[in-house]
C-alpha positions in Angstrom: 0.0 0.0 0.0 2.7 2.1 0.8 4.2 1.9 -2.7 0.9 2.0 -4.3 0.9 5.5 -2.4 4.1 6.6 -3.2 2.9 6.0 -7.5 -0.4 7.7 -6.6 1.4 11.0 -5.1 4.1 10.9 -8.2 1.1 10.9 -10.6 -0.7 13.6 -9.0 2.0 16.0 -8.5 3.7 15.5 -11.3 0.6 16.3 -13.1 -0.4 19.6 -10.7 2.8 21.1 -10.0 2.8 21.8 -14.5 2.5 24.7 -16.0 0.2 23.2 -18.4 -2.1 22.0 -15.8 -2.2 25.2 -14.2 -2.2 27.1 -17.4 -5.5 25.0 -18.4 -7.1 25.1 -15.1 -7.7 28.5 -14.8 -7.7 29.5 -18.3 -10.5 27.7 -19.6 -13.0 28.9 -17.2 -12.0 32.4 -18.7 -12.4 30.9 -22.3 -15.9 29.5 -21.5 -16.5 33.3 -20.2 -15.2 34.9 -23.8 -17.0 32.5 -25.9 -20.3 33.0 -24.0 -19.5 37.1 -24.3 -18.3 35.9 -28.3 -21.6 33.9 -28.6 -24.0 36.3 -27.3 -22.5 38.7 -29.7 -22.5 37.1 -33.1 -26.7 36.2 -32.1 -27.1 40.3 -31.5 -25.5 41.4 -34.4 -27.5 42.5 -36.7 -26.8 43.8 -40.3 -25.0 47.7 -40.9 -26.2 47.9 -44.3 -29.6 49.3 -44.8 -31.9 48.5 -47.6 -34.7 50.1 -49.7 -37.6 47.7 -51.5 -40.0 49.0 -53.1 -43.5 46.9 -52.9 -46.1 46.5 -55.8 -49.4 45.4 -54.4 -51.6 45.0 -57.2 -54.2 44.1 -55.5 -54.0 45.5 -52.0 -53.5 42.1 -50.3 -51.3 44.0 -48.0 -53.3 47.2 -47.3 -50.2 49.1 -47.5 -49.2 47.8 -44.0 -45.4 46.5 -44.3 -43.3 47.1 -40.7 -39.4 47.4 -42.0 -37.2 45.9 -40.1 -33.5 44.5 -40.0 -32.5 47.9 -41.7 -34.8 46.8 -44.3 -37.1 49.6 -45.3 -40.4 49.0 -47.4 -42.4 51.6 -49.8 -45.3 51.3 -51.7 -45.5 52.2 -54.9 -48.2 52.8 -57.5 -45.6 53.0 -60.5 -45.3 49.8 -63.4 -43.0 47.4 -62.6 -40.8 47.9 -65.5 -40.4 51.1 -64.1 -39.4 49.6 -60.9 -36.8 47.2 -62.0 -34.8 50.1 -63.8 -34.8 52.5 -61.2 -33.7 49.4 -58.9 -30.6 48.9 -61.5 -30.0 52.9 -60.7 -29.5 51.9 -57.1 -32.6 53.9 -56.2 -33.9 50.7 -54.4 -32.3 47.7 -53.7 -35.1 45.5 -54.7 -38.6 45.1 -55.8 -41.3 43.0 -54.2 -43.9 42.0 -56.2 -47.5 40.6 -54.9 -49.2 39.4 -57.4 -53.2 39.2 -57.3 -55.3 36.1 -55.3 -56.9 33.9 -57.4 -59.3 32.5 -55.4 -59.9 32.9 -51.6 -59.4 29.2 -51.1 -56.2 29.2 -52.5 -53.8 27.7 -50.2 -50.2 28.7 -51.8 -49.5 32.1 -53.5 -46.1 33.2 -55.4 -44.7 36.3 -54.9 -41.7 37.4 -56.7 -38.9 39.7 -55.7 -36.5 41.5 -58.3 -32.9 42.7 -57.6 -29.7 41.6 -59.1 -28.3 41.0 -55.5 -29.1 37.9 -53.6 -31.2 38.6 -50.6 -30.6 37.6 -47.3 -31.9 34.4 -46.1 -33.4 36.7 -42.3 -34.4 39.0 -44.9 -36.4 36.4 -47.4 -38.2 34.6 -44.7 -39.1 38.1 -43.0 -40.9 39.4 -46.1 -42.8 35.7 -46.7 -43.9 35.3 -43.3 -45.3 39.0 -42.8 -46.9 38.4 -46.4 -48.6 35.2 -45.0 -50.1 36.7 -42.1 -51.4 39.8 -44.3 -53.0 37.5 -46.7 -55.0 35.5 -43.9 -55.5 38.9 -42.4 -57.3 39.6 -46.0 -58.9 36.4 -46.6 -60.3 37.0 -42.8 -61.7 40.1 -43.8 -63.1 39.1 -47.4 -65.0 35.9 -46.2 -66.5 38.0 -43.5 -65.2 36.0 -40.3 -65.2 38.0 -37.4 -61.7 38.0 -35.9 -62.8 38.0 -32.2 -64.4 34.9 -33.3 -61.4 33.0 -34.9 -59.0 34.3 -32.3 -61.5 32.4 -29.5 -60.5 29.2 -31.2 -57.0 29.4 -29.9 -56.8 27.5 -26.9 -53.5 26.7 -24.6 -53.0 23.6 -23.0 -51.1 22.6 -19.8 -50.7 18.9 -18.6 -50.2 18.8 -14.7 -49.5 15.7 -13.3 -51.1 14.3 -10.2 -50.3 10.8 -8.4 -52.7 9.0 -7.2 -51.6 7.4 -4.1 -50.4 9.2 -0.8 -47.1 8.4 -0.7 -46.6 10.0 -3.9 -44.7 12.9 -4.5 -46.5 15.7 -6.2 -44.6 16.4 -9.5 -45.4 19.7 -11.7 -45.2 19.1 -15.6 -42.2 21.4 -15.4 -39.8 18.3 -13.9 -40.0 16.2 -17.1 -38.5 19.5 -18.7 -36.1 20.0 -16.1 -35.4 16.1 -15.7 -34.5 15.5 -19.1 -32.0 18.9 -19.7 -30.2 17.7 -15.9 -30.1 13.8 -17.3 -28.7 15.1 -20.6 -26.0 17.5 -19.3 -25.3 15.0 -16.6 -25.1 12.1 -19.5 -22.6 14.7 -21.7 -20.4 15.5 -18.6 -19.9 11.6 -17.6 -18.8 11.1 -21.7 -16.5 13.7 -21.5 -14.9 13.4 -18.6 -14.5 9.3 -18.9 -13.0 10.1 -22.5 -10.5 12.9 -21.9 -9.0 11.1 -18.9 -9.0 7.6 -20.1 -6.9 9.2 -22.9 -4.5 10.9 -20.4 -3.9 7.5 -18.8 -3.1 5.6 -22.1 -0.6 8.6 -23.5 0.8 8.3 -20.0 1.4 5.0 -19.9 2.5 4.6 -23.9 5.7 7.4 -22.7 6.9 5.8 -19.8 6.9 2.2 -22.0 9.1 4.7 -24.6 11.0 6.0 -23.1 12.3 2.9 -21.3 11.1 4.3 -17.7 9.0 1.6 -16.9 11.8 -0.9 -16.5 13.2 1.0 -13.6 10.0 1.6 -12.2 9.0 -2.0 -12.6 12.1 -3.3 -10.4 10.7 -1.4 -7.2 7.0 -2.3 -7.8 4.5 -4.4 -9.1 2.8 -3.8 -12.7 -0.5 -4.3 -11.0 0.7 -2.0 -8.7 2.1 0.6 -11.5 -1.1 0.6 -13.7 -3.6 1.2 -10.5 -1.8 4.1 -9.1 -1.7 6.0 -12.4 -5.1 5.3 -12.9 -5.8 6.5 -9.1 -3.3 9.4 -9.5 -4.7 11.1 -12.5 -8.1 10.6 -11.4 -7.1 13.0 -8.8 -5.8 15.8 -11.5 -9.5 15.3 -13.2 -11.3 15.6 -9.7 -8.8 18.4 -8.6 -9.3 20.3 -11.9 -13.1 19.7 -11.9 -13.5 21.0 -8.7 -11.3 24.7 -9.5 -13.7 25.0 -12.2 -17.0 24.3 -10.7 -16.0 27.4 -8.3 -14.3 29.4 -11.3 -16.8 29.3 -13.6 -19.3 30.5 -11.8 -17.6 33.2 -10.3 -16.9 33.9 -14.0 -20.0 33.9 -15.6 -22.2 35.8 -12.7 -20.4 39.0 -12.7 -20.8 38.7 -16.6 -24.6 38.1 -16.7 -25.0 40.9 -15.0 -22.7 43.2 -16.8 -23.1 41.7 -19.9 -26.9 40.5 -19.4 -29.2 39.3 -22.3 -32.3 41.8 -22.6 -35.4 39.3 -23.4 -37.1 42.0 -24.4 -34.3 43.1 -27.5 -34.7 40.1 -29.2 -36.5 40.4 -32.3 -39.5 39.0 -33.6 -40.6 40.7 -36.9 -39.7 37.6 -38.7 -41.5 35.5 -36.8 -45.5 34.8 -37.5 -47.6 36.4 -35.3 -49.6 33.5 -34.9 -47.0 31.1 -34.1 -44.9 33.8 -31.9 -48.5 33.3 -29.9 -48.4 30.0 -30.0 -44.9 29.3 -28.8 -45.9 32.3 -26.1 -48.5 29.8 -25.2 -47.1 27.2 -24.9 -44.3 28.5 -23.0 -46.5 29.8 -20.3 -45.7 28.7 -17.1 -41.7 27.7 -17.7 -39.9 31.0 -16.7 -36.9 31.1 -14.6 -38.4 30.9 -11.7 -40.2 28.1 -11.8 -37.4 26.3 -13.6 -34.9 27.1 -10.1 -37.5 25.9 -8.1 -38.0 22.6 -9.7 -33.9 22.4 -9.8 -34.3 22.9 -6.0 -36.5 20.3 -5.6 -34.5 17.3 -7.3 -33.3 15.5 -4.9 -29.3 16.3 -4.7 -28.5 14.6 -1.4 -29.2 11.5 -3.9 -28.5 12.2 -7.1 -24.8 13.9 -6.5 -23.4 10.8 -4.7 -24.7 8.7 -7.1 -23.0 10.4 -10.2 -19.6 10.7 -8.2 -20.3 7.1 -7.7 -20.6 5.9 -11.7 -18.0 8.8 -12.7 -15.8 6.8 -10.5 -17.4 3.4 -11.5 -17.1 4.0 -15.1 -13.5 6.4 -15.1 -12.3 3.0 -13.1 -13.7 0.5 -16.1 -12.2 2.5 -19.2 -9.1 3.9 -18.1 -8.2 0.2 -17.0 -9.0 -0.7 -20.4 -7.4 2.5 -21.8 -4.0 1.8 -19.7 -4.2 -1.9 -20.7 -4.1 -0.9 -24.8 -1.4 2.2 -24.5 0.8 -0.6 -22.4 0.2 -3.3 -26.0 1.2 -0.4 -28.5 4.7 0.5 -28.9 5.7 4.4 -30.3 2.9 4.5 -32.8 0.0 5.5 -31.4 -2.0 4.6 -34.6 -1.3 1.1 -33.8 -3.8 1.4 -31.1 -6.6 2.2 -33.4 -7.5 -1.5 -33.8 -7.5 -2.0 -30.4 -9.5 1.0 -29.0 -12.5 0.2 -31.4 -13.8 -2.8 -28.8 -13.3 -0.2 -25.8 -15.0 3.1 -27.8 -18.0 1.3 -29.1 -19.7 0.9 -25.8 -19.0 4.5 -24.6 -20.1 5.9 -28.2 -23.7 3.8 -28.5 -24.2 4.7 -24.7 -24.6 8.6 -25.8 -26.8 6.9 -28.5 -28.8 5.8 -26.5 -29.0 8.5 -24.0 -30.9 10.5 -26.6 -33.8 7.8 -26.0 -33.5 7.5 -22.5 -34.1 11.7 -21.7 -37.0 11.1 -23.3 -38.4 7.8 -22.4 -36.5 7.0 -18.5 -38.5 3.8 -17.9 -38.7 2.3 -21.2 -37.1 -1.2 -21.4 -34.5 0.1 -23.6 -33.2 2.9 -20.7 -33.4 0.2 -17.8 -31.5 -2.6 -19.0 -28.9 0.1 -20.9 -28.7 1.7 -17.3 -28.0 -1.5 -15.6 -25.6 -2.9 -18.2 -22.0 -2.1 -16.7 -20.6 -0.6 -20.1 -23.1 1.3 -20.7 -24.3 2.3 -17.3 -22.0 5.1 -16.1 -23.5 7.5 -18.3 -27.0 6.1 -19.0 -27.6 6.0 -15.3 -26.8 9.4 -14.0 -29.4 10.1 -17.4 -32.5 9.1 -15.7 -31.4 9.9 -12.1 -33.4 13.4 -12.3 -36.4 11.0 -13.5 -36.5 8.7 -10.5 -35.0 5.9 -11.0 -37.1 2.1 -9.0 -34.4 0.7 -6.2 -34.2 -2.7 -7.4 -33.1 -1.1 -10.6 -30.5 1.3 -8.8 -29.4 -1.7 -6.5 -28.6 -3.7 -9.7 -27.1 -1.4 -11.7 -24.5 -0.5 -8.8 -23.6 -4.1 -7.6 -23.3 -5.2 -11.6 -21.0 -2.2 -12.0 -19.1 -2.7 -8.8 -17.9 -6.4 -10.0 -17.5 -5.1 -13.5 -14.9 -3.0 -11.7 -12.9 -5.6 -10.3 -13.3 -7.8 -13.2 -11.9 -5.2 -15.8 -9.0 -3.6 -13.6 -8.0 -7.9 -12.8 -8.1 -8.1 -16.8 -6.4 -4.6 -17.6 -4.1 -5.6 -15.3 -3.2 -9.2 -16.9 -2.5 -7.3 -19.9 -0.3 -4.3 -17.9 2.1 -6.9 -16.6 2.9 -8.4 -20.0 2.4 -5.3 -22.2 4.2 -3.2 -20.6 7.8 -4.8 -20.9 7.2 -6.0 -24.5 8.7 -4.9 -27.5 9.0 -4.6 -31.4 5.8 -7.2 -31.7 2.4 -5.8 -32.8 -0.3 -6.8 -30.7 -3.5 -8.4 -31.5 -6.6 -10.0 -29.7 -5.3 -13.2 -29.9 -1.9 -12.0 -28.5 -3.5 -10.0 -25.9 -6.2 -13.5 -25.1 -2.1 -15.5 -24.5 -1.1 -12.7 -22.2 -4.7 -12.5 -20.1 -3.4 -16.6 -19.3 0.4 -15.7 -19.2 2.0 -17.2 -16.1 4.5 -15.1 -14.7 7.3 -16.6 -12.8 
């Protein structure tokens, strides 16, 4: 244990004490901050260059009611279109937009045409089509003599709220499906990422010191076993430690730059959107504002659900990076030899955030259960439905399955280590790496 220690400390500081690590740690909090500032820039921006079109409404579908917008100006004009489409090649407009007469009131598509030798913008193009939509059923409203107060008491909202039916039961609002499936995804994400980005640390790290020759040395004082668990537990340490500096950086980062650099709701625009459906969505999203989306994040039940994701981030970080440090200690200086060999290991991590797409939005379907309990798969399909409510028996398998899956895969990663790691100038394969599983050391 006391060596074991001594590989676990190396690992760690060795790792901390750079000026990489450091560099990284408290420079990507500020580079999440200046792409959020970036971000919310490039969706404000809007054009510098102004436009001019002139309209031709032959037969006054619009009624001479055109808002501009975008720095996009609109005139009406009673002169010939010829006329139009010279003065436009003057620069006098920058377009011309032609509305053409309705054939019939029960027409369901109508073509309007719009004449410029420069391309129009794509905001632009779908502005002018959906204001000239809701004009023409503003028209066709008027002309077949429906009364508007009428048609508008046709639009009706509707809000599911869930209620149990037993005592016990907690009361749920229809807001914590919402909320369940965003934390399950972003919960899902972070367990890929994390797994991934370490699990490759561990097989670089290992694949150097098998280079550069320092494993022999190392292997005279201690045990391979030994060796490949206290890198795996020593750089687990980096991710935890540099995890932890940026769940208090960022933060600290981003709330100062809300508020100094706060979105205005009220700014966005909405010309190009249909008034009908910009109701509709309105609708729809009554009810879901930011308060009620904090207090259904404060009702989740964190004393459970934090424990349990340290406990499969550890769970699966344990599985893969045993597995990782198993193939970088097979490969020799080419790290393109371990392509062949990381396909097996990938696979499972890749289809779980497959599958994770299904399980946010159906957490009890057969698929999500027996994904959530299969070890492989489990560390990031699990933390996925926690927000949902997840049955005991369910959790309880799930865990103990992944708990032996541990042991299991660090005893086979570590078969593997002992060989691996002192062999050299022979390309591995599975059948190689089957002989060394079996090997009998003296």
């Amino acid at each position: 244990m006391n060596k074991l220690w001594l590989i676990v400390q190396r690992e760690y500081l060795t790792r901390v004490t750079k000026k990489t690590f450091i560099l990284t740690t408290l420079l990507t909090p500020l580079g999440i901050l200046v792409f959020t500032l970036v971000a919310g820039l490039i969706f404000s921006y809007d054009t510098d260059k102004t436009q001019k079109i002139a309209i031709v409404d032959s037969s006054q579908l619009l009624n001479e009611n055109f808002e501009s917008a975008h720095n996009v100006t609109y005139e009406f004009s009673n002169k010939d279109l010829d006329t139009l489409k010279a003065m436009t090649l003057r620069k006098e407009y920058d377009g011309v937009l032609y509305i053409p007469s309705l054939d019939s009131l029960n027409s369901k598509r109508h073509q309007i045409f719009y004449y410029s030798d420069d391309k129009l913008s794509l905001e632009t193009s779908m502005n002018i089509r959906d204001k000239v939509k809701a004009r023409i059923k503003d028209y066709k409203i008027v002309k077949m003599g429906i009364d508007p107060s009428k048609l508008d008491n046709l639009k009706i909202s509707v809000s599911l709220d869930p209620e149990p039916i037993s005592d016990n039961v907690e009361d749920t609002s229809s807001m914590s499906t919402v909320v369940g499936s965003i934390l399950g995804g972003v919960m899902g994400y972070l367990m890929f990422f994390i797994i991934l980005f370490y699990g490759m640390m561990v097989l670089k790290s290992v694949m150097e010191e098998k280079t550069n020759r320092i494993v022999e040395i190392i292997i005279s004082s201690v045990k391979p076993f030994q060796l490949m668990l206290g890198k795996i537990i020593g750089i687990g340490g980096v991710g935890f430690t540099q995890i932890a500096i940026w769940c208090i950086l960022v933060p600290l980062m981003l709330i100062p730059a809300q508020l100094i650099f706060g979105i205005d709701t009220s700014s966005i625009p909405t010309e190009g959107l249909d008034p009908e459906q910009l109701q509709q969505q309105m609708n729809d999203a009554a009810g879901f504002g930011y308060n009620d989306i904090m207090s259904e994040l404060k009702s989740q039940n964190w004393l459970m659900i934090i424990p349990l994701f340290i406990f499969y981030f550890l769970g699966g970080y344990f599985i893969y990076t045993s597995l990782f440090a198993a193939v970088g200690s097979a490969i020799g200086d080419d790290i393109n030899e371990s392509n062949a060999l990381m396909m097996p290991i990938m696979m499972p991590i890749i289809l779980a955030v497959y599958i994770m797409f299904r399980v946010v939005a159906l957490p009890q379907s057969n698929l999500a259960i027996w994904s959530s309990i299969f070890p492989l798969t489990s560390p990031i399909i699990m933390p996925a439905r926690l927000a949902a409510g997840v049955p005991v028996w369910q959790l309880l398998a799930s865990m103990a399955c992944l708990i032996l899956s541990c042991v299991f895969f660090i005893w086979l990663s570590g078969r593997i280590y002992r060989v691996g790691i002192l062999m050299y100038g022979k390309k591995a394969s599975f059948k190689e790496l089957a002989k060394w599983i079996f090997y009998k050391s003296n």
